[in-house]
Structure formats: C-alpha cells, structure tokens
C-alpha positions in Angstrom: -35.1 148.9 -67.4 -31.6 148.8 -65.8 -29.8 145.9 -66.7 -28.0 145.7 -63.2 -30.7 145.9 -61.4 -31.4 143.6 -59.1 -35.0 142.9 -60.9 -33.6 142.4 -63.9 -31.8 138.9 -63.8 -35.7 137.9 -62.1 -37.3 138.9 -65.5 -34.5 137.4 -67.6 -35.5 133.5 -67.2 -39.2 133.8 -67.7 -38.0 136.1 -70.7 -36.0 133.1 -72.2 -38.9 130.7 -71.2 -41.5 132.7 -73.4 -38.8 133.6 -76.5 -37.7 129.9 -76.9 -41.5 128.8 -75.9 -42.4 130.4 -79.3 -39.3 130.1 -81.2 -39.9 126.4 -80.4 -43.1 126.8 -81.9 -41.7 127.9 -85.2 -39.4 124.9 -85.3 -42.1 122.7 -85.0 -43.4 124.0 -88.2 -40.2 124.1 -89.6 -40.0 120.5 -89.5 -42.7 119.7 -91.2 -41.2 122.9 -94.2 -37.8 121.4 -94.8 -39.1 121.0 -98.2 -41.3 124.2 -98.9 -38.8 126.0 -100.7 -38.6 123.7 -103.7 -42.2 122.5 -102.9 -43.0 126.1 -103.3 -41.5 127.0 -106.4 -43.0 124.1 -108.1 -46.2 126.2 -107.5 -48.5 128.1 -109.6 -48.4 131.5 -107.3 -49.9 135.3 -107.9 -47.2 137.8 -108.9 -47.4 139.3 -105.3 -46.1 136.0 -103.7 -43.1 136.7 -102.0 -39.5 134.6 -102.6 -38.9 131.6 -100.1 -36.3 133.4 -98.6 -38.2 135.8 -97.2 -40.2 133.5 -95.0 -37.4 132.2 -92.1 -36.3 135.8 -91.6 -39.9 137.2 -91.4 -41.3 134.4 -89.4 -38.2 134.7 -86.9 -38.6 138.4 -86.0 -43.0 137.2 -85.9 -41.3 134.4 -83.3 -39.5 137.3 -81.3 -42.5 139.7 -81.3 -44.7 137.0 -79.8 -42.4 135.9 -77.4 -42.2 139.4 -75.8 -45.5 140.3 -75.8 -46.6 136.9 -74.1 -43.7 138.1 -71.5 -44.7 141.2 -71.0 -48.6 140.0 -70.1 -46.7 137.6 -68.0 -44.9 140.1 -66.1 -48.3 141.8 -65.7 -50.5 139.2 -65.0 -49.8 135.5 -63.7 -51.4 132.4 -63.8 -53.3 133.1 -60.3 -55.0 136.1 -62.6 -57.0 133.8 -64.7 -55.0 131.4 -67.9 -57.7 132.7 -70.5 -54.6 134.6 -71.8 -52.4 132.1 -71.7 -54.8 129.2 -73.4 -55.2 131.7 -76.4 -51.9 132.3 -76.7 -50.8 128.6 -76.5 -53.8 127.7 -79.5 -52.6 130.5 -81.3 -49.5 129.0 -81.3 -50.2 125.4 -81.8 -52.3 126.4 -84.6 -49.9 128.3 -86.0 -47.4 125.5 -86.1 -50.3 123.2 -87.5 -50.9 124.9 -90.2 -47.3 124.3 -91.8 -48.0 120.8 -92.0 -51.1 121.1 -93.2 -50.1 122.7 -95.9 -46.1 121.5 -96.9 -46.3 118.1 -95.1 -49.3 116.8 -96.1 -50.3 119.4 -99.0 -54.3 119.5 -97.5 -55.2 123.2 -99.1 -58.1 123.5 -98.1 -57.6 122.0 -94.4 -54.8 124.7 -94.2 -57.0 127.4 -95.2 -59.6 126.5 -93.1 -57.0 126.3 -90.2 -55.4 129.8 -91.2 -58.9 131.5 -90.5 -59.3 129.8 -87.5 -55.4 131.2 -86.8 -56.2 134.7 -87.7 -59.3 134.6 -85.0 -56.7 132.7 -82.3 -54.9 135.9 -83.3 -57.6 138.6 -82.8 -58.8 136.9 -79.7 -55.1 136.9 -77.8 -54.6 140.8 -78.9 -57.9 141.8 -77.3 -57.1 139.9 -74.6 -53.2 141.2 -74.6 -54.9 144.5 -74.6 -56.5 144.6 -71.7 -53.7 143.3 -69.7 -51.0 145.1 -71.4 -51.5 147.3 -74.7 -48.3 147.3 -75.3 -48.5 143.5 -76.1 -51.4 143.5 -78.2 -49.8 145.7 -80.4 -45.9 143.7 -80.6 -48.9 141.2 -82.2 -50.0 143.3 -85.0 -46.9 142.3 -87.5 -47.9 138.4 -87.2 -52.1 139.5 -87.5 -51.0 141.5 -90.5 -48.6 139.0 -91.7 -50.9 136.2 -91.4 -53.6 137.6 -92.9 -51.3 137.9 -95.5 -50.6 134.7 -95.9 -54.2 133.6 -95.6 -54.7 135.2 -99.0 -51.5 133.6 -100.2 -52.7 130.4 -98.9 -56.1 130.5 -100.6 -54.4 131.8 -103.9 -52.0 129.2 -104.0 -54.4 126.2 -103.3 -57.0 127.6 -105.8 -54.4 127.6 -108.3 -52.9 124.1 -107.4 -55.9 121.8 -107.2 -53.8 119.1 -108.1 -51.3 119.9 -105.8 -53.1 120.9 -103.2 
C-alpha cells in the first residue's frame, strides 16, 4: 500500500471506524475491570496465571488484531455481500465485552464460563467465516482464539477454586 495514493486516505476512515469499533469494545469491558487487579489477586489462582499487568497490554494488541482483520473483510466484502460476517463479528464482540462483567462486576463464575465457551465458538465461527472472504483475516484472529481459550481455562480454574468468591 502506498500511503500517497489516492486510495489510501479512502481506506483510512473505515480503518479508524473498525480499530476504535473494537478498541471501544474493550473499554466497555474495562469498565466493568477497574477493580480486577486487586479483585484478582485476592484470588486463589493456578501457578500458570499470569500477573494483572499483563492483561491491558495483551488485550490491546487482541483489540488491534481484530480491528484489522474486520477491516480487511470490509475492504473485501460490503454489507451488499451478505452481514453474516459482520453479525458474528459484532456478537463476538459483544460477548466478549460481556464476559468482563460477568466475571469482575458481578463475580457470576459460572455464567462467565458459560459465556467464555459461547465466546470461543463466536470466535471459531467469525474466522471460518473471515476465511472465506479473506484468509488473511481469519488468521490476524488466531492470537485472541488462542488467547481466549486461554483464558477459558483460567476462568474455569479460577471459579473452581473461588466458590465463595465466585
């Protein structure tokens, strides 16, 4: 891509609309975490349970990932195409942000595991779809499937071990 072409300042706004679409998903969920660190070091966790820190920077560059690969199926295929990509992506995301509260806001365990499976599926469904319209998409989605299915093990760890918590 040449950045003075005249394409290029075309692809930028519906670039920002799909980056801040998701990043906006991921402040929704960090709303409802403004308490997870300390909530989540009060936690009984495995030994494999990363630090609190490491969840903003991780779930930013997730944020970023998705935001391009939704813009590059965009750039492929438009609304006039058929929205079955676009509702996935959209439940992927709302689930994703629902899960947060689920699980910091309103401590439900086992509603937020539940959720997270139905996540990771949201997840599998939008890369096969991605896939077909734009491989290249499906696969700037396999950090956040591996990453969630990461945490879906954390998240049934940590609620297993926090039945009063939790």
């Amino acid at each position: 891509m040449n950045p003075t072409s005249p394409d290029t300042g075309s692809r930028l706004p519906s670039l920002a609309f799909w980056l801040l679409l998701t990043l906006a998903a991921g402040g929704v969920g960090a709303i409802a975490s403004a308490s997870a660190p300390a909530f989540y070091l009060s936690l009984d966790r495995p030994a494999w349970a990363p630090p609190p820190w490491l969840f903003g920077p991780v779930w930013t560059l997730l944020y970023v990932l998705m935001g391009l690969s939704a813009w590059l199926v965009w750039r492929a295929r438009r609304l006039d195409a058929g929205a079955t990509p676009y509702v996935l992506f959209f439940a992927q995301l709302a689930a994703n942000a629902a899960w947060t509260w689920l699980f910091f806001a309103w401590r439900q365990g086992q509603w937020a595991f539940i959720e997270i499976l139905l996540l990771v599926a949201l997840i599998v469904a939008t890369m096969a779809v991605f896939a077909r319209i734009r491989p290249l998409a499906a696969v700037l989605l396999a950090p956040y499937l591996a990453w969630v299915c990461f945490a879906t093990a954390l998240s049934f760890s940590v609620w297993q071990r926090n039945p009063g918590l939790l």
